[in-house]
C-alpha positions as CSV (number, residue, x, y, z in Angstrom):
1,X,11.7,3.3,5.7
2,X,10.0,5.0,8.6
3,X,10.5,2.2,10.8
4,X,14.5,2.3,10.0
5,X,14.5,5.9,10.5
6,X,12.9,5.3,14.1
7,X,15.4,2.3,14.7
8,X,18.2,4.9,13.9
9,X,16.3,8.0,16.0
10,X,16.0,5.5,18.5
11,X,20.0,4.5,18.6
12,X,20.7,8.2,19.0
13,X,18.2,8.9,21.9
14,X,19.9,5.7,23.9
15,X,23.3,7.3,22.9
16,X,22.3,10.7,24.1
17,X,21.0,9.4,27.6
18,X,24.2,7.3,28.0
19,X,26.1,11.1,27.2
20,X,24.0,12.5,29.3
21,X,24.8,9.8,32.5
22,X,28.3,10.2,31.5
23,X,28.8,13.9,31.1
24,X,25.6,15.6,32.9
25,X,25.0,18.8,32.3
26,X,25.5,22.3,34.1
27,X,22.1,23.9,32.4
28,X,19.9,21.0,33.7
29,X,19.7,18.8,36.6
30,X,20.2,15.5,36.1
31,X,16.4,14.9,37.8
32,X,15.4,17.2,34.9
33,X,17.6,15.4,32.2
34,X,16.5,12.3,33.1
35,X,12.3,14.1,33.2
36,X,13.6,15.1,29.5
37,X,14.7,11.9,28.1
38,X,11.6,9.9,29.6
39,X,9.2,12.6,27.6
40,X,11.7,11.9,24.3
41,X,10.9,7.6,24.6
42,X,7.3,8.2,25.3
43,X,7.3,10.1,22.2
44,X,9.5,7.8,20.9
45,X,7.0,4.7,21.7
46,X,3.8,6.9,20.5
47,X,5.2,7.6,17.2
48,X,6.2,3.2,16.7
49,X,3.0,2.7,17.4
50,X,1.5,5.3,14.8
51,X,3.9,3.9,12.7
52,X,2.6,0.2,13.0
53,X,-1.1,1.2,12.7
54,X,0.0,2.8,9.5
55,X,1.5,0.1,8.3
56,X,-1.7,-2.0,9.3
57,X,-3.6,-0.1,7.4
58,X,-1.6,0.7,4.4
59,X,-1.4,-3.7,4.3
60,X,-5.5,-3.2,4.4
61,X,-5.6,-0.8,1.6
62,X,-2.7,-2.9,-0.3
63,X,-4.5,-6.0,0.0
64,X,-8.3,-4.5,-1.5
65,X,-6.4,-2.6,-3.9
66,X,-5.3,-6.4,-5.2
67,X,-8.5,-7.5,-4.9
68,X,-9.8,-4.8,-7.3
69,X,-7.3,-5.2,-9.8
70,X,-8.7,-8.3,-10.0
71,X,-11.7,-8.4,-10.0
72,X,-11.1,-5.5,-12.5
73,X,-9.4,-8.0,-14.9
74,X,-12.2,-10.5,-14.9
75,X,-14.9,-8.1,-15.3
76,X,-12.7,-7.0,-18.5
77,X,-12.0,-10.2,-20.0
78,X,-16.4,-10.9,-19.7
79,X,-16.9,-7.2,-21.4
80,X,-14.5,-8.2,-24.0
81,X,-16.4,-11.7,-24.4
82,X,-19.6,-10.7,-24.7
83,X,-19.1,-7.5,-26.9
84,X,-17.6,-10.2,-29.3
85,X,-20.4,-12.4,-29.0
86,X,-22.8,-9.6,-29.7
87,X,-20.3,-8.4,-32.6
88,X,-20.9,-12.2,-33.8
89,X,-24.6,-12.6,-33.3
90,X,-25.8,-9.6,-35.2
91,X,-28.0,-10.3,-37.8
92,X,-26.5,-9.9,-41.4
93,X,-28.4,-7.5,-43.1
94,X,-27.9,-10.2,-46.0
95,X,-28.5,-13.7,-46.0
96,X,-26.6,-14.4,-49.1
97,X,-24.3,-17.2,-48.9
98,X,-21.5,-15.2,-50.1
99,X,-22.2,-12.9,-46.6
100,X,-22.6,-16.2,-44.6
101,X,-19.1,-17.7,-46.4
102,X,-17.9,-14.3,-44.9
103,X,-19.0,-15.0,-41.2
104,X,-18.0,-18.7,-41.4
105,X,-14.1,-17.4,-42.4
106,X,-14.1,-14.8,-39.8
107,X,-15.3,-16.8,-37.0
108,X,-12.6,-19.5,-38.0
């Protein structure tokens, strides 16, 4: 979006230096126009680059934020697998076979 918004400003600064050459003006000198309109690109220029070393980064902080999720993911899935497997392994607190019928159905 920004960089549209600089390809727009951009237009309009070209269009304004062509009015400019065309039409001069009597408050300025055209040396002076021409001093004004040099400033305006540089600025112009400073600000794309800004622009592309945020974008750089925001493609950093994009891609690690990928990475987490994951990485997040995983790490959940293992949680969830070995709170089961410690759900599973508990020792019954009777060894009856009616409570070992029990674990033998649930773990099917």
């Amino acid at each position: 979006e920004l960089e549209n918004q600089l390809a727009a400003k951009s237009k309009t600064l070209d269009e304004l230096k062509q009015s400019l050459a065309l039409n001069g003006s009597a408050e300025q000198t055209p040396e002076a126009q021409s001093l004004r309109v040099a400033e305006l690109y540089e600025m112009m220029d400073s600000i794309v680059n800004q622009v592309a070393q945020l974008k750089a980064s925001m493609q950093s902080i994009l891609e690690q934020w990928k990475a987490y999720d994951e990485i997040y993911a995983e790490v959940s899935l293992m949680t969830a697998r070995y709170l089961y497997c410690i759900e599973q392994c508990k020792p019954g607190e009777e060894a009856s076979l009616e409570a070992l019928k029990k674990q033998v159905k649930t773990l099917k």
